[in-house]
N, CA, C and O of each residue as an XYZ file, in Angstrom:
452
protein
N     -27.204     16.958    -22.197
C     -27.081     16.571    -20.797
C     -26.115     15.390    -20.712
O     -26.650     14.327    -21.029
N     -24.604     15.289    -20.304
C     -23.728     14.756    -20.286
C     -23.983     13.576    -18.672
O     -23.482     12.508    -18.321
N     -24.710     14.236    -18.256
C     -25.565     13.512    -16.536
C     -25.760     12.125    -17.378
O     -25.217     11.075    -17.035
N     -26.403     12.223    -18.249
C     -27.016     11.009    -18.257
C     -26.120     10.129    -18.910
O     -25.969      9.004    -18.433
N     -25.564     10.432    -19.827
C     -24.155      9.371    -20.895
C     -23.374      9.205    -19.290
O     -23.276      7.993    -19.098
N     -22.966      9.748    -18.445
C     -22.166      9.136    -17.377
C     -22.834      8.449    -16.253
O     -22.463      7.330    -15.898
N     -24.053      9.238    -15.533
C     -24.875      8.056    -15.586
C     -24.684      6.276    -15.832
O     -24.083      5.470    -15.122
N     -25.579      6.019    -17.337
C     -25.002      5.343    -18.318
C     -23.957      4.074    -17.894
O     -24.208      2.886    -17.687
N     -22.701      4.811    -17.852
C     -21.282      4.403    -18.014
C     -21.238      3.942    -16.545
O     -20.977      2.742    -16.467
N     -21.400      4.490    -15.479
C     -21.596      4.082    -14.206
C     -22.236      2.755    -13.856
O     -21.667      1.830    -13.275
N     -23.457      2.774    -14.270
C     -24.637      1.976    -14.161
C     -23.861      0.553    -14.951
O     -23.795     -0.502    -14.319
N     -23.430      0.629    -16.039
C     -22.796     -0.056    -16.632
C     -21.501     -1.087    -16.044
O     -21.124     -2.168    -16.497
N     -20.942     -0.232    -14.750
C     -19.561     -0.356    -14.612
C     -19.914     -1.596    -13.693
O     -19.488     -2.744    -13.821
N     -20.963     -1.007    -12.547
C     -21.559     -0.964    -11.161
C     -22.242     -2.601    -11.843
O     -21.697     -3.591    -11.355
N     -23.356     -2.877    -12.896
C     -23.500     -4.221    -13.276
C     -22.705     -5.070    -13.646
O     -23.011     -6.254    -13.503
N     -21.620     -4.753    -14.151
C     -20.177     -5.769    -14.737
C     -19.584     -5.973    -13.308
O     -19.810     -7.102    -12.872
N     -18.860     -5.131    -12.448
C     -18.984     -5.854    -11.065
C     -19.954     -6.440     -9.989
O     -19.502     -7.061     -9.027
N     -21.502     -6.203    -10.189
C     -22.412     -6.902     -9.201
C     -21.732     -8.261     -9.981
O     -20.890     -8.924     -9.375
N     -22.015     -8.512    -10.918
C     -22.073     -9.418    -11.942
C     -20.451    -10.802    -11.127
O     -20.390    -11.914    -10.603
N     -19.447     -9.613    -11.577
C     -18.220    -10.768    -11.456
C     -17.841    -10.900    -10.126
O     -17.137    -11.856     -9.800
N     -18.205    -10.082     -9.314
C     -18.259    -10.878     -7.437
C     -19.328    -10.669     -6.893
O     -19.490    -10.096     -5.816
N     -20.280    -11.192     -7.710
C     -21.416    -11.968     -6.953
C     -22.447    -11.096     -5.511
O     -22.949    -11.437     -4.440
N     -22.348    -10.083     -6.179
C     -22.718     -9.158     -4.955
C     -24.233     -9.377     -4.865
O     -24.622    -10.068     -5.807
N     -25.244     -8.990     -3.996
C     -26.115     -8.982     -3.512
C     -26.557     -7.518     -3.949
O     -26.074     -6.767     -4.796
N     -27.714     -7.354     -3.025
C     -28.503     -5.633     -3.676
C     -27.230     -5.123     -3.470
O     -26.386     -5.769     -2.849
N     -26.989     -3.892     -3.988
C     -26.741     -2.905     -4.064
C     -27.054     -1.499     -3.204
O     -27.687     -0.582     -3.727
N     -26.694     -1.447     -2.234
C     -27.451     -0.272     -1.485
C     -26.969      1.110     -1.179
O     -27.585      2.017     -0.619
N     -25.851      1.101     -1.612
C     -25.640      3.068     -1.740
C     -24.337      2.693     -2.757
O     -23.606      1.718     -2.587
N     -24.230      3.512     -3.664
C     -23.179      4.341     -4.452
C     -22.397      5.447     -4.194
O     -22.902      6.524     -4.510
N     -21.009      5.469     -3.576
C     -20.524      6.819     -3.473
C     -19.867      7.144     -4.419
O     -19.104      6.304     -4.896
N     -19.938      8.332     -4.941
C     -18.733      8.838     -6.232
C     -18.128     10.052     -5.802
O     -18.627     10.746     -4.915
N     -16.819     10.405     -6.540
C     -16.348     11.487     -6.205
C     -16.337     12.145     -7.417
O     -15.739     11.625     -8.359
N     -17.233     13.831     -7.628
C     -17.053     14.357     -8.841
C     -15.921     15.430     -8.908
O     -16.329     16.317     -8.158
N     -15.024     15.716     -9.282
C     -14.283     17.113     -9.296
C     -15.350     17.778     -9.916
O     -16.320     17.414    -10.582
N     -14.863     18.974     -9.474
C     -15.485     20.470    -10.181
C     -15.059     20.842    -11.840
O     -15.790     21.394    -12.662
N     -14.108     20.516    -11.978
C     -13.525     21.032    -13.627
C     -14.663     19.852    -14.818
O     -14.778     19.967    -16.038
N     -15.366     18.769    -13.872
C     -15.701     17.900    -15.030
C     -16.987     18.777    -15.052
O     -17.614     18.672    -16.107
N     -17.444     19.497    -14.259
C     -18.801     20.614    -14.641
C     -20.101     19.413    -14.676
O     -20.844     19.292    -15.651
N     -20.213     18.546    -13.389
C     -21.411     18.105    -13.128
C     -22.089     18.557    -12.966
O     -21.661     19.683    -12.715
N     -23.449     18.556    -12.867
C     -24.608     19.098    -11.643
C     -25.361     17.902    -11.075
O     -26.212     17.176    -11.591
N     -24.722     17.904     -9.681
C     -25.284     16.502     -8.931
C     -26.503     16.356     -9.038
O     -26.783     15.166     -8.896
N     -27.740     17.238     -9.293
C     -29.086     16.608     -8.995
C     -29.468     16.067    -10.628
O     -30.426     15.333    -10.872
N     -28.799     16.435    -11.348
C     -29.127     15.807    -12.319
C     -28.237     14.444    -13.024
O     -28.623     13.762    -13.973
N     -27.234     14.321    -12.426
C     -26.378     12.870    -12.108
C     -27.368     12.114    -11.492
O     -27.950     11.194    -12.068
N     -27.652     12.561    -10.005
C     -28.977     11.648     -9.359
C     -30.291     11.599    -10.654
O     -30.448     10.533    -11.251
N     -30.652     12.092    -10.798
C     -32.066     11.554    -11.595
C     -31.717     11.070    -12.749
O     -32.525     10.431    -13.423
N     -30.444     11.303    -13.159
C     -30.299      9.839    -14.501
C     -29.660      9.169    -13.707
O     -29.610      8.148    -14.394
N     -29.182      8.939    -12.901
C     -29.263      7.607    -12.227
C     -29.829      6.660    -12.025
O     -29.770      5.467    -12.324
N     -30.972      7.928    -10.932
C     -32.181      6.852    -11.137
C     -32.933      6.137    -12.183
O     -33.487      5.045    -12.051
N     -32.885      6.987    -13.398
C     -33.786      6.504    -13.959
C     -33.113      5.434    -14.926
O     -33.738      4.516    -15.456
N     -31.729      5.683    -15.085
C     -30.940      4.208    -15.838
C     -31.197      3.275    -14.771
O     -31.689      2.257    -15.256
N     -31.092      3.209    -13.729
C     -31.173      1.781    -12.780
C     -32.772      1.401    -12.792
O     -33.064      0.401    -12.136
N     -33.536      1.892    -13.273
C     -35.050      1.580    -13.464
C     -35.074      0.444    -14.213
O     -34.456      0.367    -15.275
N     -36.080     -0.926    -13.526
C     -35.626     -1.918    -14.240
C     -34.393     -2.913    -13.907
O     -34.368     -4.014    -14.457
N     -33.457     -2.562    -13.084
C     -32.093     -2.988    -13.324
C     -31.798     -3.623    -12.163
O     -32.770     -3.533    -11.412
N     -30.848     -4.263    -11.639
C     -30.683     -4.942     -9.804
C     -30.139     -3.899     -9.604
O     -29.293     -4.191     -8.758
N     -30.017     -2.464     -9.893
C     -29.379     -1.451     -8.948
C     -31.030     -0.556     -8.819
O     -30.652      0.550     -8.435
N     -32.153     -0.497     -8.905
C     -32.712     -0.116     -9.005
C     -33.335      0.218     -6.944
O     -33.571     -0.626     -6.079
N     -33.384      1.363     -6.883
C     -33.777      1.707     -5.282
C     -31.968      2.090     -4.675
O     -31.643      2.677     -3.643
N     -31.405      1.719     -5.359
C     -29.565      2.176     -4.903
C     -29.580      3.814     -4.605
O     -29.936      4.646     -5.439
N     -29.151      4.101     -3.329
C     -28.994      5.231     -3.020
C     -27.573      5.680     -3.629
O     -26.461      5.241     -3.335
N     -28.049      7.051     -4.908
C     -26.557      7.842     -4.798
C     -25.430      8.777     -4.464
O     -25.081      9.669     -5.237
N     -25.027      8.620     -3.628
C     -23.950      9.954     -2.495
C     -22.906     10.297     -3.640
O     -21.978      9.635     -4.104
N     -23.320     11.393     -3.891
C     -21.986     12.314     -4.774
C     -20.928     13.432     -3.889
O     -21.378     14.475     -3.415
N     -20.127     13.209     -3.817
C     -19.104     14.561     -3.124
C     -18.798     15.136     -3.723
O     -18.460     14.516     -4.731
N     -18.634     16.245     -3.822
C     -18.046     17.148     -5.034
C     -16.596     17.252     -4.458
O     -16.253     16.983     -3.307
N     -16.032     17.571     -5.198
C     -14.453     17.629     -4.991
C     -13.924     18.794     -5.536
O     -14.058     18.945     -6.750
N     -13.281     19.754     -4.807
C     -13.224     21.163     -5.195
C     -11.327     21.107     -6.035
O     -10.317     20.417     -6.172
N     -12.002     22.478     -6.372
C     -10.171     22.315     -7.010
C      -9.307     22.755     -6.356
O      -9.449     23.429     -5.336
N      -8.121     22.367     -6.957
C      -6.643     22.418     -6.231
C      -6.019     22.531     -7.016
O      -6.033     21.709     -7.933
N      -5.000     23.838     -7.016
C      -4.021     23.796     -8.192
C      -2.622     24.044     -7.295
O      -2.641     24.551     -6.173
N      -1.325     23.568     -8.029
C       0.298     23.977     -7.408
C       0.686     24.261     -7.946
O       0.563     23.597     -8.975
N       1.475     25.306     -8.064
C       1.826     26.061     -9.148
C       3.359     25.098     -9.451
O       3.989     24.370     -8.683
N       3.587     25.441    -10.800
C       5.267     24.471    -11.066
C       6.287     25.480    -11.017
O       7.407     25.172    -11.425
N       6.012     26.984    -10.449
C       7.619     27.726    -10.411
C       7.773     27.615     -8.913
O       8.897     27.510     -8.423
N       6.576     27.635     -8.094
C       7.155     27.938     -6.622
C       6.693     26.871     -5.845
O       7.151     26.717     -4.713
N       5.743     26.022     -6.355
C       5.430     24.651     -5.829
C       4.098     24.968     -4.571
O       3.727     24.058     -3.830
N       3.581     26.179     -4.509
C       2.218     26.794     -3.698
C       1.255     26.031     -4.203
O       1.230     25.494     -5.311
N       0.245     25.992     -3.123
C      -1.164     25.103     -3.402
C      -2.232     26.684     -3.054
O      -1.993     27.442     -2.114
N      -3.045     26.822     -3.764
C      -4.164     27.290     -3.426
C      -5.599     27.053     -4.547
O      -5.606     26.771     -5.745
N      -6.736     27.299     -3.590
C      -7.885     26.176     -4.081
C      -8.909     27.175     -4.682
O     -10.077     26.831     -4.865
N      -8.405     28.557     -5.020
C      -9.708     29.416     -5.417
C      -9.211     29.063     -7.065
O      -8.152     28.612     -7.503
N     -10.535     29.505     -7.767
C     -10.206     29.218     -9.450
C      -8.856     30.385    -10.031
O      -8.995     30.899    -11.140
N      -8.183     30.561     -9.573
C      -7.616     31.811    -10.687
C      -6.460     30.650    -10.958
O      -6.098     29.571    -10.489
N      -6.120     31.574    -12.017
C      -5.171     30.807    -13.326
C      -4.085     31.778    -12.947
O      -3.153     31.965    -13.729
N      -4.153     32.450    -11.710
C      -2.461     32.960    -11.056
C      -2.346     32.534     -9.994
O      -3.324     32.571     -9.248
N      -1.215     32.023     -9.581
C      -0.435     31.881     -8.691
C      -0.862     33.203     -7.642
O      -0.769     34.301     -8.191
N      -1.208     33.212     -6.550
C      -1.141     34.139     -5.424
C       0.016     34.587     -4.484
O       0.014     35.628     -3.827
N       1.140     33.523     -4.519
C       2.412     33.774     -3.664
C       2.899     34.010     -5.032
O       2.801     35.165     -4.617
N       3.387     34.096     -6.422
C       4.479     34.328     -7.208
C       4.090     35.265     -8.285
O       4.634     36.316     -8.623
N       2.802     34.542     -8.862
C       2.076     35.294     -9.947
C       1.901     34.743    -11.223
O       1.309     35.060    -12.255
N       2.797     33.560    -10.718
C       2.872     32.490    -12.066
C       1.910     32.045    -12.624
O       1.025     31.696    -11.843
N       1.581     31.825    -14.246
C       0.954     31.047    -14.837
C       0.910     29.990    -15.000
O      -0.049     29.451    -15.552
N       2.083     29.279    -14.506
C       2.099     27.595    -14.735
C       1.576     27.112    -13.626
O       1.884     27.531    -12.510
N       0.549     25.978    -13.897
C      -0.008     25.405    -12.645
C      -0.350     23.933    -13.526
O      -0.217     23.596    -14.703
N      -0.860     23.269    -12.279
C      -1.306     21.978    -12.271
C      -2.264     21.720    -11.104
O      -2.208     22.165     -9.958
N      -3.373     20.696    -11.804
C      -4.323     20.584    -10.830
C      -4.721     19.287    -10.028
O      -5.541     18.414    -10.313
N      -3.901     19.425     -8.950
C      -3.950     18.384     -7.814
C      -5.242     17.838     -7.310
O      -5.259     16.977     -6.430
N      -6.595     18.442     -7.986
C      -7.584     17.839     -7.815
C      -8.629     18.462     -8.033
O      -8.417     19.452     -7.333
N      -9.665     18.634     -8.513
C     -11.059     18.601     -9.026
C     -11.407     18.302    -10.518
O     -12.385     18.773    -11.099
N     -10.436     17.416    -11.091
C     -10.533     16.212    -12.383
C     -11.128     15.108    -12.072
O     -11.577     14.406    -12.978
N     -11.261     14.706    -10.660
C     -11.957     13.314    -10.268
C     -13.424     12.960    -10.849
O     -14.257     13.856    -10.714
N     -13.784     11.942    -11.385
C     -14.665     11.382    -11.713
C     -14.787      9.860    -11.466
O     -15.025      9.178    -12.463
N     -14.664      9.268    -10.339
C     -15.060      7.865     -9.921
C     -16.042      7.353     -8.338
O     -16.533      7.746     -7.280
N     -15.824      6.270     -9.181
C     -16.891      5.498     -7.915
C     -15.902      5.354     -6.730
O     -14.803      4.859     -6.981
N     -16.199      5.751     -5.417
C     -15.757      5.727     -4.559
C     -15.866      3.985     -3.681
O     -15.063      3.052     -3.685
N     -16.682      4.079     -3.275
C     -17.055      3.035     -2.685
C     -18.910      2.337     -3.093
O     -19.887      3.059     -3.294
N     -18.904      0.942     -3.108
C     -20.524      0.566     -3.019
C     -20.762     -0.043     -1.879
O     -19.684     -0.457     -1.452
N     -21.936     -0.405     -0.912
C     -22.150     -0.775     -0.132
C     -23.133     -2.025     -0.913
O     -23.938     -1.803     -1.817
N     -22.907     -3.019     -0.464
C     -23.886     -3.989     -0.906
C     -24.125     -5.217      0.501
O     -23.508     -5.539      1.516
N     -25.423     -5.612     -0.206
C     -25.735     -6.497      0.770
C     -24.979     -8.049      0.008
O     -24.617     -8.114     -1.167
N     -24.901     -8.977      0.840
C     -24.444    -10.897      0.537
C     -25.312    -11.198      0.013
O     -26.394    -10.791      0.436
N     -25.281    -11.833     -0.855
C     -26.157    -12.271     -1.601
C     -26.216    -14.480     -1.565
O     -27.035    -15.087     -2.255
């Protein structure tokens, strides 16, 4: 379960900044997951929770978005967002993916401390 090592790393990130600007509680976490990193949000949430057990993020609400994919192809420069590994306007195999690699913290909401 990879949920929880990122988890983890989050929880980690989220205390090194309460820490160096002095933030107050902590009251929601937003992250953005792409699809290619193969999360499953309810289990991101419950090692969440349960790393912040104990912790000043502990009761922190976590909002995950999933972030779908996007690929452009590099012969004809087309965007389309379903999984195939062809191009639909050319047929091409070369692509690149303009988005569902995301894995970060979006925004925290905290209270003054």
């Amino acid at each position: 379960m990879h949920e929880l090592s990122l988890a983890d790393a989050i929880v980690s990130a989220l205390l090194k900044m309460q820490q160096e600007e002095g933030w107050g509680e902590v009251k929601e976490v937003r992250l953005r997951v792409g699809a290619l990193r193969q999360v499953f949000p309810e289990m991101l949430s419950f090692a969440f929770e349960t790393v912040t057990k104990e912790t000043s993020l502990a009761g922190a609400a976590l909002v995950i978005e999933e972030v779908p994919l996007v690929w452009r192809c590099l012969d004809c420069g087309s965007e389309w967002k379903e999984d195939s590994g062809v191009c639909p306007s050319c047929g091409s195999f070369r692509r690149e993916a303009l988005a569902g690699t995301e894995l970060e913290i979006h925004s925290v909401e905290v209270g003054v401390s």
